[in-house]
Every structure is written in C-alpha cells, then in structure tokens.
Backbone bond lengths (Angstrom), bond angles and torsions (degrees), N, CA, C in turn:
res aa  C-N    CA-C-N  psi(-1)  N-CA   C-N-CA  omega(-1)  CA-C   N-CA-C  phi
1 X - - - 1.443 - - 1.536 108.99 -
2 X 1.160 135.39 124.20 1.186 165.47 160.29 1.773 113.96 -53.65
3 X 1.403 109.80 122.34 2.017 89.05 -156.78 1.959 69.92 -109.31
4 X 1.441 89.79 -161.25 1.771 109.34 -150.33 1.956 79.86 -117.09
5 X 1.282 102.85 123.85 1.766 105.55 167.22 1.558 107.91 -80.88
6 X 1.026 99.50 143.15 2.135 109.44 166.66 1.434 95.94 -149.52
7 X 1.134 91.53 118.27 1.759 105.09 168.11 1.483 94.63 -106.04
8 X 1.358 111.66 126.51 1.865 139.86 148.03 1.148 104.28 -39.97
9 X 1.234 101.66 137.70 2.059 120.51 168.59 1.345 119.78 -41.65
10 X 1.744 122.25 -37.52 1.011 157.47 166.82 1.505 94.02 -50.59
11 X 1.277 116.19 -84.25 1.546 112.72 -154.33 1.899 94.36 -74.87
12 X 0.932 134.38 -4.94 1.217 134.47 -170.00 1.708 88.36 -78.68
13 X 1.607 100.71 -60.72 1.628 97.47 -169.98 1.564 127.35 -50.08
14 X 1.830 101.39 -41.93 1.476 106.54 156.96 1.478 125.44 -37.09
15 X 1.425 107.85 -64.94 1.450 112.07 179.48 1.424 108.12 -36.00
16 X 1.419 113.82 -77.90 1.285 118.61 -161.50 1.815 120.54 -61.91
17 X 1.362 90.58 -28.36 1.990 97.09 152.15 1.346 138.26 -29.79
18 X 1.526 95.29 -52.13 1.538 119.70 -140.23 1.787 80.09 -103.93
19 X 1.241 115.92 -51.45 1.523 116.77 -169.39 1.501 99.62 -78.36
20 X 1.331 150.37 -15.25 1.223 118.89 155.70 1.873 119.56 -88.96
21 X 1.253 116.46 -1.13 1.419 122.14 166.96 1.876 97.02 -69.56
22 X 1.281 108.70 -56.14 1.722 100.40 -156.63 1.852 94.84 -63.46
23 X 1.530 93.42 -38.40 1.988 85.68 -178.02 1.586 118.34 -52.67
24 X 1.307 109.33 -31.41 1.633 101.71 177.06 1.424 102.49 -89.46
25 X 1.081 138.86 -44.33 1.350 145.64 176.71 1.827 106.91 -41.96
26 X 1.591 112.54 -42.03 1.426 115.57 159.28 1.689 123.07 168.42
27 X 1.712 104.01 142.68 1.726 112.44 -149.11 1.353 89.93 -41.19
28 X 1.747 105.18 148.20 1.034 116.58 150.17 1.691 121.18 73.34
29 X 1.423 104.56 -10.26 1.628 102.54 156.08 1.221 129.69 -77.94
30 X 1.243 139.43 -13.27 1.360 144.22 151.56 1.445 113.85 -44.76
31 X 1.665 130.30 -45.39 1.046 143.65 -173.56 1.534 101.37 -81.83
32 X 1.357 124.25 -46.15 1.320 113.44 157.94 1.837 137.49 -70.92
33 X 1.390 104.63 6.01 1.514 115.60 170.72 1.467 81.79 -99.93
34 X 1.066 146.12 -83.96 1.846 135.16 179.13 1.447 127.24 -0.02
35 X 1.275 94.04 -60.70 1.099 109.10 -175.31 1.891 120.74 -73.90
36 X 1.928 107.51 -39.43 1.427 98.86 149.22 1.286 122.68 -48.17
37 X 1.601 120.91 -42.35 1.486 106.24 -149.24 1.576 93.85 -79.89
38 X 1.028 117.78 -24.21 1.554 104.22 -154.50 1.833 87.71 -73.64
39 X 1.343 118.77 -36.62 1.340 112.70 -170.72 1.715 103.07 -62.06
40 X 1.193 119.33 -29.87 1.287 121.93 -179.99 1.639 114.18 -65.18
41 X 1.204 105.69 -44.49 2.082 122.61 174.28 1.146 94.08 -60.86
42 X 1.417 146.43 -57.61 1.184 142.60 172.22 1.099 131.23 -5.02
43 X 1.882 106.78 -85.51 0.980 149.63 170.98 1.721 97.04 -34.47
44 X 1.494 97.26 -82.83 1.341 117.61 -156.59 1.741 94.78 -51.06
45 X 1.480 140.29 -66.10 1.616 122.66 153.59 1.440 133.29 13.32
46 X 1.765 104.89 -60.51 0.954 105.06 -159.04 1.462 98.80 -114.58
47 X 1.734 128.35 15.36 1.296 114.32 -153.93 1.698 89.45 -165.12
48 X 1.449 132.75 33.10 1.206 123.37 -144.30 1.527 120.14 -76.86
49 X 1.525 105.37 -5.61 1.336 107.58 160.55 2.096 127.31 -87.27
50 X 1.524 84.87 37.49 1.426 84.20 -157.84 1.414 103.10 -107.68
51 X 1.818 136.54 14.45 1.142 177.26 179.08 1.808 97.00 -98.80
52 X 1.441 118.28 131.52 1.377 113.16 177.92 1.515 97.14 -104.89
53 X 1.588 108.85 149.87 1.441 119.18 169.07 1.221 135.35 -36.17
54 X 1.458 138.83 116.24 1.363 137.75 -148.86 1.808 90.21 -113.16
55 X 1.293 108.53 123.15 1.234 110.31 177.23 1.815 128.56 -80.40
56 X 1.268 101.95 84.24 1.771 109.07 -152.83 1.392 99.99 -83.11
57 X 1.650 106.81 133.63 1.436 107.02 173.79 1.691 108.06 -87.12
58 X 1.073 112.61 25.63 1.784 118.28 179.19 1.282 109.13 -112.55
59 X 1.274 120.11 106.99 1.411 120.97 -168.86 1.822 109.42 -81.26
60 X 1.238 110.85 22.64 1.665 121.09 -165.78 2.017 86.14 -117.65
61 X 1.134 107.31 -2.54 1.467 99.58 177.94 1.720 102.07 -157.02
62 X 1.270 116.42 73.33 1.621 114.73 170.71 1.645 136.79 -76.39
63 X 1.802 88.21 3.08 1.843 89.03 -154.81 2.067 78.80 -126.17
64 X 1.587 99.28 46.03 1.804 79.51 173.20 1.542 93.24 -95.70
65 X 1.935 100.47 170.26 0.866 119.14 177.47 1.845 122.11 -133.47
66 X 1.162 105.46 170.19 1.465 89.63 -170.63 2.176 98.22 -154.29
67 X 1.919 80.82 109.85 1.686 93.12 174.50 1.459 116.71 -99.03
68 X 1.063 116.61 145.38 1.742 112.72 -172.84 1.481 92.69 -103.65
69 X 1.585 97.94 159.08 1.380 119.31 162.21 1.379 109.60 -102.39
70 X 1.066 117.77 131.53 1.853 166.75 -139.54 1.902 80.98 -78.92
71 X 1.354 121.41 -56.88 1.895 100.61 -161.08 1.298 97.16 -152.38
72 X 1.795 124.00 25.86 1.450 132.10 129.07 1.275 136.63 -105.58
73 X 1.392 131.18 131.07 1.509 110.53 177.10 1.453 136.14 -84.17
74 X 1.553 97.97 79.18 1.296 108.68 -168.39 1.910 99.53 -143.68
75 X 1.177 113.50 116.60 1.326 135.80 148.28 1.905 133.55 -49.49
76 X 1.619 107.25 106.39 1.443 97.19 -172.09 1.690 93.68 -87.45
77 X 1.525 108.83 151.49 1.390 113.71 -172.79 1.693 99.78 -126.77
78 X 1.572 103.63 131.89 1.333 88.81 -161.51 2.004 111.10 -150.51
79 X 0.896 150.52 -116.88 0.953 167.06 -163.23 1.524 133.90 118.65
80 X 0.838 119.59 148.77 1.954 121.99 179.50 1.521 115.96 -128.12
81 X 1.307 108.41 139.56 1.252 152.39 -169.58 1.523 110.46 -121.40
82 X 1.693 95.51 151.85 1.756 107.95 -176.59 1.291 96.87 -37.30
83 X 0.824 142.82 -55.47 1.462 148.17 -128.81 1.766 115.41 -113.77
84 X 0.956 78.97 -66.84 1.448 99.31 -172.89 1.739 120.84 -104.99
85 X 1.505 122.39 172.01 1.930 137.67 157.36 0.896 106.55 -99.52
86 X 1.283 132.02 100.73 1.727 121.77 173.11 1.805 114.23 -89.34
87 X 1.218 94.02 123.44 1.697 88.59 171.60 1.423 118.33 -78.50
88 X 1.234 122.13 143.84 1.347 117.55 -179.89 1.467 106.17 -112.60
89 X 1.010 121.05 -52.75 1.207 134.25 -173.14 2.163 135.20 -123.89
90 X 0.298 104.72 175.08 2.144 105.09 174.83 1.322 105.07 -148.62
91 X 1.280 152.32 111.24 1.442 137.80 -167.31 2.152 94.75 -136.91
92 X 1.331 103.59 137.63 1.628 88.70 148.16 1.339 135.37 -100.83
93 X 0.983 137.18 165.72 1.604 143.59 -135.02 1.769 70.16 -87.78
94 X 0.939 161.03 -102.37 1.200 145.73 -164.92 1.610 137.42 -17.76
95 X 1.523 87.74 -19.54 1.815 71.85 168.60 1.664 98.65 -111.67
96 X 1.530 99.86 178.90 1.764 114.09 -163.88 1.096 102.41 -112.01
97 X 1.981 79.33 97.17 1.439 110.61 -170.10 1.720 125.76 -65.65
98 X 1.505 125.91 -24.04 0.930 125.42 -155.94 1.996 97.32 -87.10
99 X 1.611 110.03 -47.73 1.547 86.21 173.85 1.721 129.05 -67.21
100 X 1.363 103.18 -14.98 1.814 95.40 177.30 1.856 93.59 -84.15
101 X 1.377 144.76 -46.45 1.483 123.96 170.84 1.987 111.60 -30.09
102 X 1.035 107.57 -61.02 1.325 116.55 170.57 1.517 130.71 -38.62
103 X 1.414 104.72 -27.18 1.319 104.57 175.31 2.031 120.48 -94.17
104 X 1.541 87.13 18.55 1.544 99.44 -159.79 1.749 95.76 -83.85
105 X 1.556 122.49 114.97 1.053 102.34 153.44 1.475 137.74 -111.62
C-alpha cells in the first residue's frame, strides 16, 4: 500500500531554499536536487520505514525519522501516519540539526 505524501510549510520552505542556493551555486543543480528528492518521496511512500530512527529530544514527536539523499548532503526528516509520510523538515548535514527538529510543532 502506497501512503499519501504531505510535506509541512516548514519543509516546503527548506526545499525551496536549498534548491535555489544549489541553482546559483550551479546550472541545473536545483533540478538535480528535485529530482533526488522526489526519488527519495517515492521510496519513502511506498517503504516508509526505510528512513532510520532520529533520536528526538522532543517528546511531542518520538517516532521521527531521518532518510538521506544518495549524492546531496541533505537529510529528509519525516514521520508516518495511518495514512500518510509527513515531511517535517529538509536540513543539511551542516546545520545543527537537533535544535531546529525541536522547534517542529
């Protein structure tokens, strides 16, 4: 069974952050961070335990998870529901990840 994706405003803003930094940074890498993530949403859809356990010091979110992308350094942050993968977040391994998870409500 195939669950329903919802990416958060939050992880929406990441996305669209991160993909106009790599586009000026260089042609056509924005379209290739796209194109990982969506292969990553994919996956995670049809496979949602396929993200390893993110050890959250927020006890209002214990079951997050965290899938990497394959040839960016950027982490999808996420959790699952009956229904649905919710994205919460997009972070790169460079920023300090554990107080912005924390601010997720």
């Amino acid at each position: 069974m195939t669950l329903d994706l919802v990416i958060k405003s939050r992880a929406q803003q990441d996305v669209t952050r991160h993909a106009a930094y790599l586009d000026d940074y260089a042609p056509h890498a924005g379209d290739r961070f796209f194109g990982e993530l969506e292969h990553v949403f994919d996956r995670l859809t049809t496979f949602p335990a396929f993200g390893q356990p993110w050890p959250s010091s927020n006890p209002a979110h214990p079951d997050i998870r965290r899938a990497l992308l394959s040839t960016h350094r950027f982490s999808v942050f996420y959790w699952q529901t009956k229904k649905a993968v919710e994205v919460v977040r997009l972070l790169h391994h460079a920023q300090d990840v554990p107080p912005l998870l924390d601010q997720i409500r």
